[in-house]
N, CA, C and O of each residue as an XYZ file, in Angstrom:
452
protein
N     -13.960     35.497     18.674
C     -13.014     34.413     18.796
C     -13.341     33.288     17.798
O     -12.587     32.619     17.093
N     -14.765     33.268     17.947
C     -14.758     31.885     16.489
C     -14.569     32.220     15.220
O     -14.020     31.417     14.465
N     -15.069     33.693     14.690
C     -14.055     34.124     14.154
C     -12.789     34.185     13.125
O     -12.405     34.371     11.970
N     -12.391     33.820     14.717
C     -10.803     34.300     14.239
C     -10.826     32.502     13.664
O     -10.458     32.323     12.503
N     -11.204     31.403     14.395
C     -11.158     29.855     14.371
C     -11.165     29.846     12.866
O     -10.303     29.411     12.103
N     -12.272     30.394     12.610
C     -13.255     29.825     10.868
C     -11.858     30.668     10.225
O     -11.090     29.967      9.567
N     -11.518     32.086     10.386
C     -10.365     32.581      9.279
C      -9.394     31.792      9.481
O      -8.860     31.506      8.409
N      -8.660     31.046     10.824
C      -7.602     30.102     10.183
C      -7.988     28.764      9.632
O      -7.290     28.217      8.778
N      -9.115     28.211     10.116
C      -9.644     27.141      9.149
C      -9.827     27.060      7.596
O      -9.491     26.109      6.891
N     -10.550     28.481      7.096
C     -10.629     28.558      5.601
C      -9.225     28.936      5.222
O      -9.087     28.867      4.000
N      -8.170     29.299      5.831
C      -7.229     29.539      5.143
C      -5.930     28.249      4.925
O      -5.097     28.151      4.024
N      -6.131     27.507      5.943
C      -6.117     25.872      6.070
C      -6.550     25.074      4.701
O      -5.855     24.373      3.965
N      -7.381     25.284      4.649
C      -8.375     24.698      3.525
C      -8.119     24.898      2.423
O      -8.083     24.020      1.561
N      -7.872     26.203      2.226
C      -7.556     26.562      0.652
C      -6.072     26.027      0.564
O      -5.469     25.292     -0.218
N      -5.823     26.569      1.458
C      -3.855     26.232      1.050
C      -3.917     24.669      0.964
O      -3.175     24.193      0.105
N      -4.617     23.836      1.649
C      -4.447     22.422      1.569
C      -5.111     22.023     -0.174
O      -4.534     21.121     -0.781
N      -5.990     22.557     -0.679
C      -6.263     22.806     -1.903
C      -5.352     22.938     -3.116
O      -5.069     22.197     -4.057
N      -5.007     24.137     -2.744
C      -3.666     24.887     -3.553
C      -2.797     23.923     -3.932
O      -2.535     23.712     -5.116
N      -2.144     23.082     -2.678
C      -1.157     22.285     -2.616
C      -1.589     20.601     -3.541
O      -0.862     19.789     -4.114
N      -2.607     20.632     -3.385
C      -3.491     18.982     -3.823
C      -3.171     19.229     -5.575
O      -3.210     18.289     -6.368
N      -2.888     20.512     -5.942
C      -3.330     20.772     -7.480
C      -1.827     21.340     -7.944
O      -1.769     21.408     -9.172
N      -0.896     21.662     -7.442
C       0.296     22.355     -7.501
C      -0.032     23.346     -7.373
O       1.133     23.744     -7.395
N      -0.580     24.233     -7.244
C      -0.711     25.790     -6.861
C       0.126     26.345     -5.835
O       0.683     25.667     -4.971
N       0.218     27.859     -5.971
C       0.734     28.742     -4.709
C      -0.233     28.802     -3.288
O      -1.297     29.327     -2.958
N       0.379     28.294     -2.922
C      -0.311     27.988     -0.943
C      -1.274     29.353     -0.875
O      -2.437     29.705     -1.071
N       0.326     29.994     -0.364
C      -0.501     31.306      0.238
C      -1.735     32.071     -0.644
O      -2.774     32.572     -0.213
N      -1.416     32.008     -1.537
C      -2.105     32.855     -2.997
C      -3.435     32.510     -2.257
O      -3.881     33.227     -1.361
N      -4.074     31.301     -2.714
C      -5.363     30.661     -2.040
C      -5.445     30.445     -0.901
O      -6.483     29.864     -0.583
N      -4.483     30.767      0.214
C      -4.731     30.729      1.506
C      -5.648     32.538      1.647
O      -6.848     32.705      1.862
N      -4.716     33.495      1.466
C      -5.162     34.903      1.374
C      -6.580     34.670      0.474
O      -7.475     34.771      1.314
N      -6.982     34.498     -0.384
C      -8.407     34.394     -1.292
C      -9.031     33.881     -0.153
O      -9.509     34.812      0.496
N      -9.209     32.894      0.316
C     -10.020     32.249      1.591
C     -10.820     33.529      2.654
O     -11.993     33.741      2.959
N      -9.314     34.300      3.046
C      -9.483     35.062      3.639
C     -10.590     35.913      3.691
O     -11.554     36.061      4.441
N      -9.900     36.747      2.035
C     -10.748     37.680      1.529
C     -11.840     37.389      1.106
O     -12.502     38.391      0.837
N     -12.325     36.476      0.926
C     -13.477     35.776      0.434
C     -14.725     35.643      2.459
O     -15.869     35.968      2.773
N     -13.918     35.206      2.955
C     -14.343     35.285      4.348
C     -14.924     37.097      5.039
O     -15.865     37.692      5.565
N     -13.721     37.233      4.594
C     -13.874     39.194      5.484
C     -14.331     39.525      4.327
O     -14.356     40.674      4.770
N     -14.904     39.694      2.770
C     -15.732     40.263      2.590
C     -16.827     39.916      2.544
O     -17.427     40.833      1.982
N     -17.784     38.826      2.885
C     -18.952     37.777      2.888
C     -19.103     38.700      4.320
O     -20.189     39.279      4.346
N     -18.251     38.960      5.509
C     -18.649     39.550      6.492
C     -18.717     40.796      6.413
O     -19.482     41.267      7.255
N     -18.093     41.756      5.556
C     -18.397     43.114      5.254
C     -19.443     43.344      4.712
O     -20.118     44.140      5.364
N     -19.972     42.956      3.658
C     -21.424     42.614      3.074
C     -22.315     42.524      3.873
O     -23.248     43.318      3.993
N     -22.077     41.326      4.647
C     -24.065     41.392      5.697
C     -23.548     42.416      6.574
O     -24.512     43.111      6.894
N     -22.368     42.897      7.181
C     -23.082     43.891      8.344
C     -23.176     45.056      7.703
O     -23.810     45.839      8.410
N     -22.656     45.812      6.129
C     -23.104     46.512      6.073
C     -24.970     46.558      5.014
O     -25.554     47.531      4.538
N     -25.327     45.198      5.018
C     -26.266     45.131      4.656
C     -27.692     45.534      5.758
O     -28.665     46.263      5.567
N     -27.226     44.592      7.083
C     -27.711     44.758      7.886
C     -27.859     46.153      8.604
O     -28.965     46.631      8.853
N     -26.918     46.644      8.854
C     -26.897     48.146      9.061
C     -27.608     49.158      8.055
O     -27.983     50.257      8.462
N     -27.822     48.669      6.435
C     -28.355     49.411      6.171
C     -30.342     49.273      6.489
O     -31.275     50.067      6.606
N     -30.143     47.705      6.519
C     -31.875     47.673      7.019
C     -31.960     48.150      8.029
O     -32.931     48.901      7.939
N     -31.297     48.257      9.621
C     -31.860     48.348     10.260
C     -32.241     50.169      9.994
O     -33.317     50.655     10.340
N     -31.130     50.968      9.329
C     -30.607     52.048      9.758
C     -32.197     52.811      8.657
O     -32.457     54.013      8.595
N     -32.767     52.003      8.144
C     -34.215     52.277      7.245
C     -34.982     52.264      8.216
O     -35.630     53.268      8.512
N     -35.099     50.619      9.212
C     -36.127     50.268      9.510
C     -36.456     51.317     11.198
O     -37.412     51.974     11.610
N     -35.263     51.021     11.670
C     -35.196     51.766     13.142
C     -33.898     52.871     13.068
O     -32.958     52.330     13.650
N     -33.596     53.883     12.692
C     -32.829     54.921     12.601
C     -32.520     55.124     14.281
O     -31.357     55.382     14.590
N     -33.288     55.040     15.091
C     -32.516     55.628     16.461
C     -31.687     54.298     17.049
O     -30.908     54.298     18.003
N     -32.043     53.259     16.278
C     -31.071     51.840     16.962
C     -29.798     51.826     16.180
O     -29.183     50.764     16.274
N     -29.366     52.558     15.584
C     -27.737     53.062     15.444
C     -27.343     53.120     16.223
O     -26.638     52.163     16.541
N     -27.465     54.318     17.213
C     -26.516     55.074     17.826
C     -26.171     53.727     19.454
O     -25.068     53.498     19.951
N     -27.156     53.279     19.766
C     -26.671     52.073     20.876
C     -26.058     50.201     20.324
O     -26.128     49.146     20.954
N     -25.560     50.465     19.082
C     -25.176     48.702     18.656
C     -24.083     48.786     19.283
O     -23.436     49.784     19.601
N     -23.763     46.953     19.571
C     -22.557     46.386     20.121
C     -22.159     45.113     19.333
O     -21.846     44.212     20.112
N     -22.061     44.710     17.835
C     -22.038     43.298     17.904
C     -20.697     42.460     17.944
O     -20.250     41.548     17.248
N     -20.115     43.344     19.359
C     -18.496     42.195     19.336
C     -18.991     41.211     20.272
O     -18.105     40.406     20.562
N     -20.342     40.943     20.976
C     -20.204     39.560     22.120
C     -21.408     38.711     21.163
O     -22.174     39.163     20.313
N     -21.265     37.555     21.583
C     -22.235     36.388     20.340
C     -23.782     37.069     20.925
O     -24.262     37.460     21.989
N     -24.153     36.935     19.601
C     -25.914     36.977     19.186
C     -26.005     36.202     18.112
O     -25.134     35.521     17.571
N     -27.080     36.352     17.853
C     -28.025     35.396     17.268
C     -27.441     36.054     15.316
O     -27.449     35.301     14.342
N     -27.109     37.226     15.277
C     -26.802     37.954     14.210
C     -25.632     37.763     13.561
O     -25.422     37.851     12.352
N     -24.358     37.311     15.043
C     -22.885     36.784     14.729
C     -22.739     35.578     14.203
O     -21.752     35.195     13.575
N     -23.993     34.780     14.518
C     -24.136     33.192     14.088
C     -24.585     33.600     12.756
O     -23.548     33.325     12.153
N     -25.014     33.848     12.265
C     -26.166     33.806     11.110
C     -25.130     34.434     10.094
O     -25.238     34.003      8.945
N     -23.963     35.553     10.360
C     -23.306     36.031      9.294
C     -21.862     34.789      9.330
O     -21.261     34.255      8.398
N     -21.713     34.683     10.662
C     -20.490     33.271     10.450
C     -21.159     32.208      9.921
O     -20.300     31.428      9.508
N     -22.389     31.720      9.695
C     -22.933     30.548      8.802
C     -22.613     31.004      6.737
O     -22.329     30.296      5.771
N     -22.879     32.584      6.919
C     -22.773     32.488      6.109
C     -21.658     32.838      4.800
O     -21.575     32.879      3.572
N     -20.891     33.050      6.061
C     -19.541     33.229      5.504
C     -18.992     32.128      5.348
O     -18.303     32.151      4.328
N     -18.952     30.908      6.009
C     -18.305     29.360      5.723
C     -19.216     29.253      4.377
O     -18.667     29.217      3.276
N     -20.623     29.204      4.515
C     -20.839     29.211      3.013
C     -20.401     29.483      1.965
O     -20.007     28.747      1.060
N     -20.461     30.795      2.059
C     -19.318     31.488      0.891
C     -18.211     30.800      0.193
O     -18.207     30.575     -1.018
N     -17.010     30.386      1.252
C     -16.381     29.761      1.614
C     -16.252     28.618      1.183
O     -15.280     28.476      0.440
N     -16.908     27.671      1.376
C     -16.857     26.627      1.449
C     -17.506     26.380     -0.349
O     -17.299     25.423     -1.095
N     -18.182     27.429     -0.559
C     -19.354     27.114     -2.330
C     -17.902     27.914     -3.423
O     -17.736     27.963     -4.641
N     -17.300     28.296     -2.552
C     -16.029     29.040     -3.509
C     -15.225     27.880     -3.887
O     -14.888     27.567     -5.028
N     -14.883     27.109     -2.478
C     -13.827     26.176     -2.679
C     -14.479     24.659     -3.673
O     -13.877     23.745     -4.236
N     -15.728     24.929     -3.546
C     -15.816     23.607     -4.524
C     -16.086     23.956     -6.059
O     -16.124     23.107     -6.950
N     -16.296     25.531     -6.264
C     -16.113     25.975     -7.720
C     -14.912     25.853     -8.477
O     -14.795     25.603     -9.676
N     -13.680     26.150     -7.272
C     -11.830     26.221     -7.484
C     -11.745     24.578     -7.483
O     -11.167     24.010     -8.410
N     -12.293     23.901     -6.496
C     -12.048     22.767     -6.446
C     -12.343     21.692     -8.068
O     -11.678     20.737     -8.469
N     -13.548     22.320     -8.667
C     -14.047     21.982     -9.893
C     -12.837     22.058    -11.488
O     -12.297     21.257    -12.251
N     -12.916     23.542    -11.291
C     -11.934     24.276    -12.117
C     -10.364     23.623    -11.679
O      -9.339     24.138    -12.127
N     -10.345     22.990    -11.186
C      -9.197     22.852    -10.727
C      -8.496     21.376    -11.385
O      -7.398     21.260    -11.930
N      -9.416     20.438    -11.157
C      -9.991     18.893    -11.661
C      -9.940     19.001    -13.428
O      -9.244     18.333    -14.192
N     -10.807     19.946    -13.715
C     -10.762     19.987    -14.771
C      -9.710     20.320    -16.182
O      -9.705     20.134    -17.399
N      -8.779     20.989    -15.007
C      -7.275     21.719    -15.631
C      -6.176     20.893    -15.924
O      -5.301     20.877    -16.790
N      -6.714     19.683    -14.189
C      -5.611     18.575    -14.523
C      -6.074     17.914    -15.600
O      -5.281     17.869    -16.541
N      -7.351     17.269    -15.783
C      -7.651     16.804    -16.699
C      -7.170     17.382    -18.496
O      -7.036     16.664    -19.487
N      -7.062     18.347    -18.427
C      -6.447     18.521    -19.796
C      -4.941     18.476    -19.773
O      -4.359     18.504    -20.857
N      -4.360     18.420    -18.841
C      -3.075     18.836    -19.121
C      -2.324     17.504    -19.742
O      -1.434     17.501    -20.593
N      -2.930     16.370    -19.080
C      -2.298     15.314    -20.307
C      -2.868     15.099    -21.478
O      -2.382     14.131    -22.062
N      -3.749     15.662    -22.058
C      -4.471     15.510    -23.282
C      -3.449     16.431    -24.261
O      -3.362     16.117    -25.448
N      -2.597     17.692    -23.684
C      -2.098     18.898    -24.316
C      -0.814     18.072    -24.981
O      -0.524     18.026    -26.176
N       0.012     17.303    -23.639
C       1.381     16.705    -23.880
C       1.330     15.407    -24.397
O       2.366     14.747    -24.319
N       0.223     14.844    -24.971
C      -0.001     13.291    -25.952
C      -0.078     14.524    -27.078
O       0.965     14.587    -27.729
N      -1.068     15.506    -27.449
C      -0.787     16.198    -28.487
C      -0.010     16.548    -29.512
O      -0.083     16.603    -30.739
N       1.242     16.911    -28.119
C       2.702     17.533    -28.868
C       3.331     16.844    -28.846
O       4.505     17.213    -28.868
N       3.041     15.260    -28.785
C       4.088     14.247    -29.309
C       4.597     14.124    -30.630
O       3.655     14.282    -31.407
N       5.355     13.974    -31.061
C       5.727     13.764    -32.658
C       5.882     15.436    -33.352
O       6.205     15.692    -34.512
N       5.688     16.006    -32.723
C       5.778     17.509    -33.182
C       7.049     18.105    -33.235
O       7.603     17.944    -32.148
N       7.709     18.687    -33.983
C       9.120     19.147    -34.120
C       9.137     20.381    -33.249
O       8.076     20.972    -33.050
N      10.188     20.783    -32.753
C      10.300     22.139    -32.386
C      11.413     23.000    -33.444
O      12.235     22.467    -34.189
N      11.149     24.626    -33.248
C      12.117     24.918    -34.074
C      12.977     25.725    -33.348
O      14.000     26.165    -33.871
């Protein structure tokens, strides 16, 4: 269930992003996403592969749909993800506006043909 909270939050986030810069909402709402569900595909199949080295017979009994200590630690680090993505876009983003009036003082006085 929290979860599901953090995927509509990061997708909140980006789109509120998107929108701050003129961008397509959804475009960076979905990236959020995917950026979220694969940060979580990564550790559990990371984790699965340590354990599946370290203890091979603790396969066959896992459960991790109710909270542990393991659900916290991959939802920390998926807002990370998350959150270190959005201030790279957030960067790149600043920086784009910043040229775009430098481009159109440029092509002042310039003829077209």
């Amino acid at each position: 269930m929290i979860g599901i909270f953090i995927f509509i939050a990061a997708y909140r986030y980006y789109a509120g992003l998107a929108e701050r810069f003129g961008k397509t909402k959804w475009h960076y709402g979905l990236l959020a996403l995917g950026i979220y569900l694969g940060t979580q595909f990564v550790f559990a199949f990371s984790y699965g592969i340590y354990k599946g080295i370290t203890d091979p017979a603790s396969l066959d009994d896992n459960n991790y749909m109710g909270f542990s200590a393991l659900n916290l630690v991959s939802w920390l680090i998926s807002v990370a993800a998350v959150w270190g993505f959005y201030k790279v876009l957030e960067s790149k983003f600043r920086k784009e506006s910043l040229k775009k009036p430098a481009i159109q003082i440029e092509e002042i006085g310039k003829k077209e043909l």
